[in-house]
N, CA, C and O atoms as a DFTB+ gen file, in Angstrom:
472 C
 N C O
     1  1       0.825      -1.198       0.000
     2  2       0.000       0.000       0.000
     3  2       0.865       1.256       0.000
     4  3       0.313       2.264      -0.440
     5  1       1.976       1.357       0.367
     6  2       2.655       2.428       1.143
     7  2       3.132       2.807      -0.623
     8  3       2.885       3.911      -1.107
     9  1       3.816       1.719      -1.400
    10  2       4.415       1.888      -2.739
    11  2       3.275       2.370      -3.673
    12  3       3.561       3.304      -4.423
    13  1       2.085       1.885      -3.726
    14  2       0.937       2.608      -4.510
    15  2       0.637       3.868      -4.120
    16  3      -0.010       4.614      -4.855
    17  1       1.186       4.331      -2.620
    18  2       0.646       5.636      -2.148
    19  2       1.766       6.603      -2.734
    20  3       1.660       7.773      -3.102
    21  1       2.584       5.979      -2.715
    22  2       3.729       7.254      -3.105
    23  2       3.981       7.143      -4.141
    24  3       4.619       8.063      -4.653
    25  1       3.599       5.927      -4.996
    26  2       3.617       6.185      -6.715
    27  2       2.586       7.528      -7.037
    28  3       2.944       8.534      -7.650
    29  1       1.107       7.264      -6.423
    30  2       0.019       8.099      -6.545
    31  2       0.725       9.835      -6.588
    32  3       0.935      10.667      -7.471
    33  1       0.901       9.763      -5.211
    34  2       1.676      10.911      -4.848
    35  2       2.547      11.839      -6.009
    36  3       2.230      12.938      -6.465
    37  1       3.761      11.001      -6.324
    38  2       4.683      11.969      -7.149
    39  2       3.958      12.055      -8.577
    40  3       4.370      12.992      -9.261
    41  1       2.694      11.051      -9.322
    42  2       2.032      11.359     -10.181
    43  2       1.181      12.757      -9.962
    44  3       1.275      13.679     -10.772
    45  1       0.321      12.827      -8.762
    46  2      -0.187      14.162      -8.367
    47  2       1.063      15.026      -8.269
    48  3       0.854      15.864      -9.147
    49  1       1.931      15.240      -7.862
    50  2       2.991      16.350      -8.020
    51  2       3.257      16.605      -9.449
    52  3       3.090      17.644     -10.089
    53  1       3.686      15.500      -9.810
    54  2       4.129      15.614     -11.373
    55  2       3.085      16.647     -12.299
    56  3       3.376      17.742     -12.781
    57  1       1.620      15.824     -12.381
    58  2       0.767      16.652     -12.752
    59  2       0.302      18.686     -12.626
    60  3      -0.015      19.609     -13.377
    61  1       0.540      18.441     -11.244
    62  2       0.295      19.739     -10.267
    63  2       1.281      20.474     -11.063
    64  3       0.881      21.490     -11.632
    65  1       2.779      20.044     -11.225
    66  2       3.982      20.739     -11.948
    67  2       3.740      21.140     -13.102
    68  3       3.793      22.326     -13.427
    69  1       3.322      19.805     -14.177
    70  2       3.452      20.337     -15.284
    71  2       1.966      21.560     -15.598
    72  3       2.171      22.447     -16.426
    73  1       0.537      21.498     -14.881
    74  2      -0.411      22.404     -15.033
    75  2      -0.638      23.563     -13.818
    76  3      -1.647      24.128     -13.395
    77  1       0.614      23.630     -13.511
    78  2       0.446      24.780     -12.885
    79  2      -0.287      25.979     -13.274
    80  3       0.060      26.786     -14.137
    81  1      -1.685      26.025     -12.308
    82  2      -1.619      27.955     -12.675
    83  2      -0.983      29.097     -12.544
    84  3      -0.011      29.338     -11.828
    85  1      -1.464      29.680     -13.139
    86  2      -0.990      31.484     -13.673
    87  2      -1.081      32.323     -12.143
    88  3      -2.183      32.147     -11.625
    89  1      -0.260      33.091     -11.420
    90  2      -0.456      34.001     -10.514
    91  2      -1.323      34.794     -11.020
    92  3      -1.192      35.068     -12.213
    93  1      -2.476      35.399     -10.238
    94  2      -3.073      36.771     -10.320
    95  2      -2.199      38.229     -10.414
    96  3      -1.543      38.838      -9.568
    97  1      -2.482      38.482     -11.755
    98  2      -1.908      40.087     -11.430
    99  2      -2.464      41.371     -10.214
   100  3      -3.629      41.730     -10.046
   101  1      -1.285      41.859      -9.514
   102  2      -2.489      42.695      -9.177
   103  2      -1.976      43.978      -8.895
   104  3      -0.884      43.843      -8.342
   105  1      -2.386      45.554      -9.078
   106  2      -1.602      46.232      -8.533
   107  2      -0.522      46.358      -7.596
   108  3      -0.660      45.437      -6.791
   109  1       0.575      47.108      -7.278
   110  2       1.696      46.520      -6.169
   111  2       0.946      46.823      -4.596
   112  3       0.881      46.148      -3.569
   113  1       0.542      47.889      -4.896
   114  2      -0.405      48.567      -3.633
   115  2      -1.132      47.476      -3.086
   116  3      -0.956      47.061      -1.941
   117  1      -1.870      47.052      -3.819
   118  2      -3.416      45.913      -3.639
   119  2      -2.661      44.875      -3.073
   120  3      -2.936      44.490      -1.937
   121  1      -1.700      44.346      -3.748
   122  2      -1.170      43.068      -3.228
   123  2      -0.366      43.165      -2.323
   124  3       0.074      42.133      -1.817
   125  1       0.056      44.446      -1.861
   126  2       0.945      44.121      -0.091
   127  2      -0.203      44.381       0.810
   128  3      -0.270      43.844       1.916
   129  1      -1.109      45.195       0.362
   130  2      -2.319      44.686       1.788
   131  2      -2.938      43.062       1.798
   132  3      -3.280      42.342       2.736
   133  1      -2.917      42.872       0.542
   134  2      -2.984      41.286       0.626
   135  2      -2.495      40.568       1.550
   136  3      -2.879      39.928       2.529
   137  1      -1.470      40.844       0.961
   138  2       0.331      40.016       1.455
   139  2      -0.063      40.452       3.119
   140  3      -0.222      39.416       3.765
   141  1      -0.186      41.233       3.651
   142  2      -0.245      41.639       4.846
   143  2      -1.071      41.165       5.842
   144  3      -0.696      40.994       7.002
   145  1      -3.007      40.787       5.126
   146  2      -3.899      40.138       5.269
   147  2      -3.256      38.546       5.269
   148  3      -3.175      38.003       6.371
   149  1      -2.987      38.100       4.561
   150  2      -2.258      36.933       4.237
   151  2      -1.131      35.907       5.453
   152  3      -0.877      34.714       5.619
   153  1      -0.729      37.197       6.069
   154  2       0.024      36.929       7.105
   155  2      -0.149      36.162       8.848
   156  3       0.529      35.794       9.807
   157  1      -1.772      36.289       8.296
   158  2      -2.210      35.524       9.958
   159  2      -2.791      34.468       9.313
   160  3      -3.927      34.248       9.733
   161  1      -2.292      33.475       8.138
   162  2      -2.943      32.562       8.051
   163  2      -1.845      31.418       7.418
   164  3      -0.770      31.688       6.883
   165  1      -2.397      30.134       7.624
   166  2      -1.482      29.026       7.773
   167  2      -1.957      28.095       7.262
   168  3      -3.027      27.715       7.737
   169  1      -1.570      27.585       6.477
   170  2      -2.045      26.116       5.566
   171  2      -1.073      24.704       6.149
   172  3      -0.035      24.326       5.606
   173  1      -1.540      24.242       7.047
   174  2      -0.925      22.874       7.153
   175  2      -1.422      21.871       6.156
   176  3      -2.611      21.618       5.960
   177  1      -0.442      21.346       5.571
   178  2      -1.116      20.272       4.591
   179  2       0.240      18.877       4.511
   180  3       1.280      18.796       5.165
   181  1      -0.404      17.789       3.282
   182  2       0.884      17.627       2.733
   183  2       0.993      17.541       1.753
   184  3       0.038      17.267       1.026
   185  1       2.586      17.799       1.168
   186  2       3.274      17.731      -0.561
   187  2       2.060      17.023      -1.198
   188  3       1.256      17.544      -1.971
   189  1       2.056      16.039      -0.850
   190  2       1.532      15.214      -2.241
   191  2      -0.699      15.181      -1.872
   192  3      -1.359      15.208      -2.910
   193  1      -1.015      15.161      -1.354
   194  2      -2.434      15.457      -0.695
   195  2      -3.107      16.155      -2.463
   196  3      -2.659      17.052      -3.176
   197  1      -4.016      15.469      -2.590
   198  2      -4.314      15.650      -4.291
   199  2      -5.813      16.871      -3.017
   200  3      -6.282      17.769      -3.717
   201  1      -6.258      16.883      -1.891
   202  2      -7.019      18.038      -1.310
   203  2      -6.425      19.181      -1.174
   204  3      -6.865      20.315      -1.366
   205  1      -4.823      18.630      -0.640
   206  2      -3.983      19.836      -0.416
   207  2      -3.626      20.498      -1.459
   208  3      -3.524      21.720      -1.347
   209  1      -3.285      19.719      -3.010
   210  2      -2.615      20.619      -4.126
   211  2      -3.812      21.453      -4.727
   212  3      -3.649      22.355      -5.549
   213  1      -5.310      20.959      -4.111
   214  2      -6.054      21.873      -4.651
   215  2      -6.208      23.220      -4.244
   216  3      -6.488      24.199      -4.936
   217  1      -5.942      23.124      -2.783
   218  2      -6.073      24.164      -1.999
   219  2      -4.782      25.401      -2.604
   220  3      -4.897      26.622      -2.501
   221  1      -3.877      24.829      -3.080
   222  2      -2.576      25.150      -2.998
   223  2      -3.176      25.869      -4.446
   224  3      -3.332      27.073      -4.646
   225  1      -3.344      25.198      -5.000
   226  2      -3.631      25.712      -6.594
   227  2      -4.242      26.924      -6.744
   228  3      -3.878      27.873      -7.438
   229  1      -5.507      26.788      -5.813
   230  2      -6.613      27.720      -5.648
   231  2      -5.553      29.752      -4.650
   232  3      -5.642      30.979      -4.631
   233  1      -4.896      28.794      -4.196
   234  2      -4.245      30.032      -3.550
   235  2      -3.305      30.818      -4.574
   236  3      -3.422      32.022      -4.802
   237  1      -2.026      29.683      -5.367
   238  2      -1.673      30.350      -6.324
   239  2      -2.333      30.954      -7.493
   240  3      -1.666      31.673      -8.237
   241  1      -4.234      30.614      -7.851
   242  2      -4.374      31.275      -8.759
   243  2      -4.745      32.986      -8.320
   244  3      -4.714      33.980      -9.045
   245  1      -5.069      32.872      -6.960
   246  2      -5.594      34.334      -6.652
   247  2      -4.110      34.986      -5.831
   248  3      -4.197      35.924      -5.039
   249  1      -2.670      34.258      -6.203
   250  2      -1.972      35.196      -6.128
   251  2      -1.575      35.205      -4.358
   252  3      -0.776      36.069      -3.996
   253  1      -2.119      34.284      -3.348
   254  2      -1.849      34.904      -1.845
   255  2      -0.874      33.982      -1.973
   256  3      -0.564      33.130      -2.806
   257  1      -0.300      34.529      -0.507
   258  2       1.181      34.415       0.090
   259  2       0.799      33.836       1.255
   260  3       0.743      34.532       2.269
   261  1       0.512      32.616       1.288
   262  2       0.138      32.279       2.788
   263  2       0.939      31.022       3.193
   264  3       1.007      30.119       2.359
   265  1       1.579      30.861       4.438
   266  2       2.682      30.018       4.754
   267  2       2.050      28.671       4.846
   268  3       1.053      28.491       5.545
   269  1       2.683      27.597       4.063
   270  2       2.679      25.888       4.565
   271  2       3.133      25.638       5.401
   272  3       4.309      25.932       5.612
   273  1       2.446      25.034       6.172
   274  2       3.239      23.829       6.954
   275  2       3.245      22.355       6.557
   276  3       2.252      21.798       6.090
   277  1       4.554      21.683       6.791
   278  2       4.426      20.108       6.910
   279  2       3.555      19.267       7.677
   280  3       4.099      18.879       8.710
   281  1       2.284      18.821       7.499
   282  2       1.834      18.457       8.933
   283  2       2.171      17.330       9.418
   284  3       1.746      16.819      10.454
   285  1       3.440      16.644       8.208
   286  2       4.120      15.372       8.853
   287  2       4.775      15.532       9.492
   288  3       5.098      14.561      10.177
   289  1       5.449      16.836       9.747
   290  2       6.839      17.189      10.798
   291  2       6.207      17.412      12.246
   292  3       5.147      18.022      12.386
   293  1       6.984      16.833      13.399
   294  2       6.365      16.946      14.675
   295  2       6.007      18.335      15.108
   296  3       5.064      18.379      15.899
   297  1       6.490      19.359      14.805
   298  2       6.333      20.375      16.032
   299  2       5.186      20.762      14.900
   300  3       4.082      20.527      15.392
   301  1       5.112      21.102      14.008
   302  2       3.223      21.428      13.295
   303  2       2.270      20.257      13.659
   304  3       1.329      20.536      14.402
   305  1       2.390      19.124      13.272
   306  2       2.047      18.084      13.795
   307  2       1.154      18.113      14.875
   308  3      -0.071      17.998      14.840
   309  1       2.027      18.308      16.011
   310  2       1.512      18.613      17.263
   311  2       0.917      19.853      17.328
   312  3       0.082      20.095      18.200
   313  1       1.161      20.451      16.724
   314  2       0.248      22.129      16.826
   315  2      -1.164      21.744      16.370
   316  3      -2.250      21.880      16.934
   317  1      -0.848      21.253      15.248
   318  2      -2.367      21.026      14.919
   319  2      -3.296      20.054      15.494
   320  3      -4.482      20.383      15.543
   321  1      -2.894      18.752      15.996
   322  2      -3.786      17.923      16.928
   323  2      -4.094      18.803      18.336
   324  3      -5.065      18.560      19.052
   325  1      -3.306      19.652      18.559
   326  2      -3.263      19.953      20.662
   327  2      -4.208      21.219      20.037
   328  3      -5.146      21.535      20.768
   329  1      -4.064      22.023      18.701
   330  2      -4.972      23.413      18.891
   331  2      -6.137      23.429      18.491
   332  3      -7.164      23.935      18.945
   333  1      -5.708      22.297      16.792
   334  2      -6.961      22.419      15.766
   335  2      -7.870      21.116      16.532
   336  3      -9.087      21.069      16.714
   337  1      -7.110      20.378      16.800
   338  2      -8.426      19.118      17.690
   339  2      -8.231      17.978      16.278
   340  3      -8.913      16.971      16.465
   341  1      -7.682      17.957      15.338
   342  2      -7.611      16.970      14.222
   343  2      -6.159      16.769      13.857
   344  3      -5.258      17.534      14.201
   345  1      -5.993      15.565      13.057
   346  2      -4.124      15.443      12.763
   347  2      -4.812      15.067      11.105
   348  3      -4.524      14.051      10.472
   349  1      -5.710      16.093      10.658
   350  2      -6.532      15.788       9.272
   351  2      -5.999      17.174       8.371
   352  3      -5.756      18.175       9.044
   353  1      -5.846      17.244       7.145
   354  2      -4.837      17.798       5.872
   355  2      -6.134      18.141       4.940
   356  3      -7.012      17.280       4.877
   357  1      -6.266      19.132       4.348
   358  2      -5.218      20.357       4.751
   359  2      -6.359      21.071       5.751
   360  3      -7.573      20.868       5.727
   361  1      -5.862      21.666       6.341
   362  2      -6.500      22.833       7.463
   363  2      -5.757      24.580       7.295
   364  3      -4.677      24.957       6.842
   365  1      -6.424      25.002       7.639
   366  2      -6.158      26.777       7.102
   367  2      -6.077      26.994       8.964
   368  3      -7.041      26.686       9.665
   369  1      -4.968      27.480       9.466
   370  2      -5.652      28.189      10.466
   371  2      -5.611      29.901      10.160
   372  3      -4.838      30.453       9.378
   373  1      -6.686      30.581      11.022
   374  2      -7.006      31.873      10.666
   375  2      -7.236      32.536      11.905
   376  3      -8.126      32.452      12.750
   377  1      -6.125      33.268      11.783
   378  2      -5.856      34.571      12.990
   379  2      -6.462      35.742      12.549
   380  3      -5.955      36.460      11.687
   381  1      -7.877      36.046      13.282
   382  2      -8.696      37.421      13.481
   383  2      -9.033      37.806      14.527
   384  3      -9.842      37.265      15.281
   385  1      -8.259      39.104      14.738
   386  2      -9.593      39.791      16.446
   387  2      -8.920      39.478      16.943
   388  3      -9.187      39.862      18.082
   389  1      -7.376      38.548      16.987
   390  2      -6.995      37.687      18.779
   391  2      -7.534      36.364      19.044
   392  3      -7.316      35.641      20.016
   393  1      -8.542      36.084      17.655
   394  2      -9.540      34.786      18.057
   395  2      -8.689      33.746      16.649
   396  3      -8.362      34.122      15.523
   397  1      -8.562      32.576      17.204
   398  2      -8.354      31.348      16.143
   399  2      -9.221      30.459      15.353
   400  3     -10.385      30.424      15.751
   401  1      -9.094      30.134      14.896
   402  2     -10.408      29.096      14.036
   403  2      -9.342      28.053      13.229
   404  3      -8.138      28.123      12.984
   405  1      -9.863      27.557      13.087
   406  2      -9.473      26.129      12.274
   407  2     -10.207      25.642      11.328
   408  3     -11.340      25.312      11.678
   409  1      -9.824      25.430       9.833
   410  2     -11.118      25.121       8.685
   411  2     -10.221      24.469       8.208
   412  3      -9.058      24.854       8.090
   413  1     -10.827      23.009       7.755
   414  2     -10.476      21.843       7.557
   415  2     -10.658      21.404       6.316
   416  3      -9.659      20.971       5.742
   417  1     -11.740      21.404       5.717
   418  2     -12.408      21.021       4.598
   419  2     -11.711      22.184       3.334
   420  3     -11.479      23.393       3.316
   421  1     -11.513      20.744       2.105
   422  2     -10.181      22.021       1.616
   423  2     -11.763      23.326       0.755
   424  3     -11.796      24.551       0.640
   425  1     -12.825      22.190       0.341
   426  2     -13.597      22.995      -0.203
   427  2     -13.850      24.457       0.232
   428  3     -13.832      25.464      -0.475
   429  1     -14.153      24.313       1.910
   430  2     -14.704      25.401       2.812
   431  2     -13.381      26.451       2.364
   432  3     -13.612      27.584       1.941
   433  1     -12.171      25.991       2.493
   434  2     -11.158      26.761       2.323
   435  2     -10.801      27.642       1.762
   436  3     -10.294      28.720       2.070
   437  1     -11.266      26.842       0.278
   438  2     -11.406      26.994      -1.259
   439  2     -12.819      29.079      -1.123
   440  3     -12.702      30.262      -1.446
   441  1     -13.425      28.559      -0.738
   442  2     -15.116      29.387      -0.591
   443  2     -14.434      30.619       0.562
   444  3     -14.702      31.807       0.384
   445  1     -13.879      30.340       1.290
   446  2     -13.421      31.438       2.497
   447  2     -12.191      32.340       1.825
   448  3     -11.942      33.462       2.266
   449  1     -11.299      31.642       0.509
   450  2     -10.146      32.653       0.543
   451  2     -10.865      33.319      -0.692
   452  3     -10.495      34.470      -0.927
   453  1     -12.071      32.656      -1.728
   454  2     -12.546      33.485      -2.685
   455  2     -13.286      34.572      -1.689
   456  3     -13.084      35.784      -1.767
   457  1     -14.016      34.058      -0.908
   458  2     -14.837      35.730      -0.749
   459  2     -14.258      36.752      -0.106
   460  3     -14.710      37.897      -0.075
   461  1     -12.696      36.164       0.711
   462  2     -12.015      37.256       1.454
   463  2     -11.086      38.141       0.470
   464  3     -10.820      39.333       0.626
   465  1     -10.640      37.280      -0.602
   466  2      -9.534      37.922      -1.233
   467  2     -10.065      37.990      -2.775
   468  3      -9.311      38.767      -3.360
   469  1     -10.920      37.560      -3.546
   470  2     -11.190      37.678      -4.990
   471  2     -12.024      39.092      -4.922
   472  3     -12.468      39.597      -5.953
């Protein structure tokens, strides 16, 4: 199982590589308040996660700058089971107000960065 998973895997990368989307253009102005907005939020996922490269996709087409994490590496790992309550890929966490949230579902993800940032 483990050899079908990681064949799967570098085929989803491979793919993801060769159809990469296009960055969003956007004024320089527009896009450092982005970039700035952008900054309290966190994508734990992993490399090969055919949920995660969507999420990933969806971010590079609208252009944000928002940091990955490994969620195979221990110290994210553990961040995300002890804060988010799941050790489940990909998850967004989102810093507003002082308050945290955790969104899991890459779809929901997908729907939360179009209406904040498109």
């Amino acid at each position: 199982m483990f050899i079908v998973r990681w064949f799967l895997g570098r085929i989803i990368l491979l793919l993801n590589f060769i159809f990469t989307p296009k960055k969003r253009k956007r004024p320089q102005d527009e896009q450092t308040m982005i970039d700035a907005a952008t900054e309290q939020l966190a994508l734990y996922q992993y490399k090969a996660c055919p949920f995660c490269v969507k999420v990933r996709r969806a971010m590079r087409r609208q252009g944000l700058n928002i940091a990955t994490l490994d969620a195979k590496q221990d110290p994210h790992k553990s961040t995300l089971v002890s804060e988010g309550g799941q050790a489940k890929v990909p998850c967004l966490r989102i810093e507003e107000n002082g308050e945290i949230r955790w969104m899991y579902e890459s779809s929901d993800i997908i729907n939360y960065l179009d209406k904040r940032f498109a």
